[in-house]
Every structure is written in C-alpha cells, then in structure tokens.
N, C-alpha and C positions, 0 to 999 in steps of 0.2 A: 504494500500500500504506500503510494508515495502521497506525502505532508510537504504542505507550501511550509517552509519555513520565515516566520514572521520577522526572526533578526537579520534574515540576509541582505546585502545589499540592493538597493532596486535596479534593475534591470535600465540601460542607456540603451535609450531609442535614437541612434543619431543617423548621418546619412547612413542608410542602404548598404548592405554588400562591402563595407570594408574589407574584412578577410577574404574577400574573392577578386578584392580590387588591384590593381599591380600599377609599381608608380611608373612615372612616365616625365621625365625632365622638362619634356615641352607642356608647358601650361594650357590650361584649355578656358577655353569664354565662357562664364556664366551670367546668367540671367540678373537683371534686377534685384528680384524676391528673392535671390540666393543670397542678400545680405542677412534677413532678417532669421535665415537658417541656421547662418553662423552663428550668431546670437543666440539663436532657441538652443541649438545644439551644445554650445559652451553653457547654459546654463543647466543641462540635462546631466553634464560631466559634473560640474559643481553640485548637485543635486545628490550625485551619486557617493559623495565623500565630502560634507562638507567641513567638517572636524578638520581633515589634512589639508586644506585648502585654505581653512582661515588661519591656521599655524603655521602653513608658509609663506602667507602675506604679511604675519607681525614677524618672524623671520626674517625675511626678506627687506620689507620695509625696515626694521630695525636696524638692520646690516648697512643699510643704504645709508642711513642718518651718521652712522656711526663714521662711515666711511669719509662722507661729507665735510668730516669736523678735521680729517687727515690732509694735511700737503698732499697735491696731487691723488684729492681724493675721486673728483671727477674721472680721471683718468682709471683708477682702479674701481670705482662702477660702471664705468663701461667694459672693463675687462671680466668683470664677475657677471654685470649686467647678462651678457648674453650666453655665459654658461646657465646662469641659472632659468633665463629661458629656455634653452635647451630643457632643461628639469621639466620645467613646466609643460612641454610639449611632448616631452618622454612618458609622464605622467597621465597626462588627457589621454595618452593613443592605451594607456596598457589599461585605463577605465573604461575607454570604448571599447576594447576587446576582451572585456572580462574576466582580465588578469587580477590578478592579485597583488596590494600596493601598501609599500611600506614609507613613511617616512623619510628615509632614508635615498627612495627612487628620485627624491627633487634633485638632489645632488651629484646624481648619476653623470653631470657633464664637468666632475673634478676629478672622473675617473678615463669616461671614454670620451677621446677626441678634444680631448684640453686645451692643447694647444691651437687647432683650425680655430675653435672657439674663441678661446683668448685674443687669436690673431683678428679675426672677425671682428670680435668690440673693437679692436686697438683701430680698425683700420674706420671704422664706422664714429668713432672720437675724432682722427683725424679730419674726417669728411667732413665733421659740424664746426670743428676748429678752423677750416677752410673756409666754409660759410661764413661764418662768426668775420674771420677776417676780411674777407669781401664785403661785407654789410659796414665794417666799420670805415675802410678806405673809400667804399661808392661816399659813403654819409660824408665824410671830410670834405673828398674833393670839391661835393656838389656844395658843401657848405663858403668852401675857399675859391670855388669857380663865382657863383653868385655874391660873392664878398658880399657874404649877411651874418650879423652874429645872434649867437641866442635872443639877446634883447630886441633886435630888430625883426627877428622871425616871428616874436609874442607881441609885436604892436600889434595895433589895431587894425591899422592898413594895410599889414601884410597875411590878418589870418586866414583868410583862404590858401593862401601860399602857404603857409605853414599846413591845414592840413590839406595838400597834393601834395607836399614834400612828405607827409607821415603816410597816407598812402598809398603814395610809390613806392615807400619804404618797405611797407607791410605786405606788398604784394612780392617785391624783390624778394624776401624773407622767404616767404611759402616756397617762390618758385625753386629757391638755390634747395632749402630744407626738405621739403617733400620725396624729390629723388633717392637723399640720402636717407631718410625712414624708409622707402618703399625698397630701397637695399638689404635695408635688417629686418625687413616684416618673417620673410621666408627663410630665411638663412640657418636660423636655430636646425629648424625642423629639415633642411635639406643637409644641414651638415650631420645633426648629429643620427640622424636614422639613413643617410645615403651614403656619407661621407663625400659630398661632392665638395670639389675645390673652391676656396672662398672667394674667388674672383669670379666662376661659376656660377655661385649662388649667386651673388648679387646681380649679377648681368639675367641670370631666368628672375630672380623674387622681384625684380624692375618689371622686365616684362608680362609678369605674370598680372602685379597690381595694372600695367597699363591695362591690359584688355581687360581688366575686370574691375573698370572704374566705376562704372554704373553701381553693384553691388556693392563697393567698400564706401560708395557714397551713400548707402543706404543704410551699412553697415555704423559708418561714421555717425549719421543721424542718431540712430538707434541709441549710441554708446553714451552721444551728448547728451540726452534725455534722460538716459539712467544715471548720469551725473547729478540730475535735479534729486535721486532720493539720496547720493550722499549729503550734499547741503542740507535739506533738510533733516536728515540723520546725526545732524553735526561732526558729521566724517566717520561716522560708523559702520556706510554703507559703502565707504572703500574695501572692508572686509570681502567684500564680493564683488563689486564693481572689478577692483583690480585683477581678481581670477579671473573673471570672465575676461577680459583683454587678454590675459596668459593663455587660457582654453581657447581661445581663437583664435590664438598662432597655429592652435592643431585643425582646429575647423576648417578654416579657410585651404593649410594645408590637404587635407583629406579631400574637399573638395573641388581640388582646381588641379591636383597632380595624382588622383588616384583613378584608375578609370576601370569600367569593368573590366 
C-alpha cells in the first residue's frame, strides 16, 4: 500500500521535460509570456526549500556587507559574487530535478571550476570599471567643452540644459552597462554545469539576452513590482525577492539553452 507522505518535499512543476532536454550552446527565441514563467518557475524552486534559501541570502548578503567594509572589497564580491551564483544555479537545477540538497551545495563553485568563475567576476569588474570610466571622462569633457560649471549648470536659465545633460547621461549609462550585465546573466550557469570558456559564455549569454528581449523585458517588469513588497516589508521581503533573481539565472537558463 503506498502512503503520500505528508513531510516530503512538494513536488517542482517547472518547465516540461528537463531530464529529456539536452543543452545546446546556441540560444533559442522565446516568447513574450516566457518572462512571467521564469518568474513563476523560480518561485516554484523557492517554494520547494524555502529554509535553505532564506539562509543563503543572510549568508550571502552578510558576506557581501562584510566584504564591503575590506580595501578592494568590490573587487572580491565580484570574484565570490559569481561563484556563488554559480551555487545558486547549481542548486535550482538539482530542486528541479529532485535531487536531494544540502547546504552545503551553494558552495559547490569553491570547489568545481573556481577558477573560470573567479576569472569571470574579475573580468565582468573590469567591464563596469570601464564603464564607470567612460561615464566619468564623457561627463568632464562635455563639462570643459561647454565651459559650464556646477553653479552655472543649477541656474535658472540653464535648467533645461542641465536636465538633457542628466539624460544623456543616464541613457549613456544603460547603454555602456547593460551589455556588461547581459554578459554575466548566463555565464554562472554555462560555466559551471558546461564548462564552457568565459569569453564563450559571454559572447552566447549576450546573445542569448538579445533575442530574448521581449521576455526579460517582461521578466524585468515583473521583478520591479515585487520590489514594491520588499518596501513595504521594510526589507524583509528581500528574503525572497533576492532568490528569486538567483533561481532565474537557472530558469531563464533551462529555458533558452535546453531543448527537447
């Protein structure tokens, strides 16, 4: 006689046919409403184990703050940063497949493929410190070309001018930054379960996000909006908020590189 067992874990309904799926380097287009799957489906993961999810977010997060307060702390959370996404995506795949999951699996990327990882953040630090530095030289020049100073840019007759200089700013920002996030979206998950090389990765997880702008713009929505309950949680619904960002490195992953 078989008995449902009441304390087992619940059952992850995510995409279809993962174990029958085989990955495939070249990304594939999805739909619009494939955003809001990623979404449901990370929160299906989280659902599934929510205890080891909210203790590797104060983990996590706590590491991060700590780190913060260190000389050349940025640099070493971007070098842990993406191991421990790797964790996080290691983690989601072996919930959707009904593995069995310890604690100890976040950490799985201080073990395997360390170094791609490591290098990965290092090179994805650079990229924003590149940024960073073009936004600061565009802003100089444009400031020493138009010989205006702070004071002259806050009068009154120039503030329209001031803001077309802030929103040329802010759009220059997105564009140089965006590419280099759409670099380290997929990268975890290609390095640490394919092993593919980290120049690799970035050149497909680029490509992958282009064609599937429509979804991560729906995706992006979605995520903004769950933002409103940590606010009003007073930061307590980061608990989950931020797994779900983690669990969607694996969603998105599963569904744009895994095909039947």
């Amino acid at each position: 006689m078989n008995e449902e067992n009441p304390f087992a874990a619940p059952e992850v309904k995510l995409l279809s046919g993962t174990e029958e799926q085989e990955f495939d380097l070249e990304p594939q287009k999805r739909s619009f409403g494939e955003g809001r799957q990623w979404v449901s489906s990370a929160f299906d993961i989280f659902k599934s184990a929510p205890a080891l999810w909210v203790g590797f977010t104060v983990v996590a997060l706590g590491a991060q703050l700590m780190l913060s307060a260190l000389p050349f702390g940025q640099l070493l959370i971007a070098l842990f940063g993406m191991i421990m996404a790797a964790g996080g995506v290691w983690v989601s795949k072996k919930l959707h497949e009904g593995e069995e999951v310890q604690f100890g699996d976040f950490f799985i990327g201080f073990q395997l493929r360390t170094k791609e990882l490591a290098l990965a953040g290092f090179a994805l630090f650079l990229g924003f410190l590149a940024v960073l530095f073009i936004l600061v030289v565009v802003g100089l020049v444009v400031v020493e070309v138009a010989n205006l100073s702070f004071e002259t840019l806050m009068s009154n007759w120039s503030t329209h001018l001031f803001e077309v200089f802030g929103l040329t700013f802010v759009l220059l920002a997105m564009l140089l930054y965006i590419p280099v996030l759409m670099a380290g979206w997929f990268a975890p998950a290609l390095i640490i379960f394919h092993d593919v090389p980290i120049i690799q990765a970035f050149k497909s997880s680029i490509k992958a996000c282009m064609v599937n702008m429509l979804p991560f713009l729906f995706y992006g929505l979605l995520m903004t909006l769950l933002t409103i309950v940590v606010v009003i949680t007073f930061g307590l619904g980061l608990l989950v908020w931020w797994p779900l960002v983690i669990i969607s490195y694996y969603t998105c992953y599963q569904s744009v590189y895994c095909r039947d």
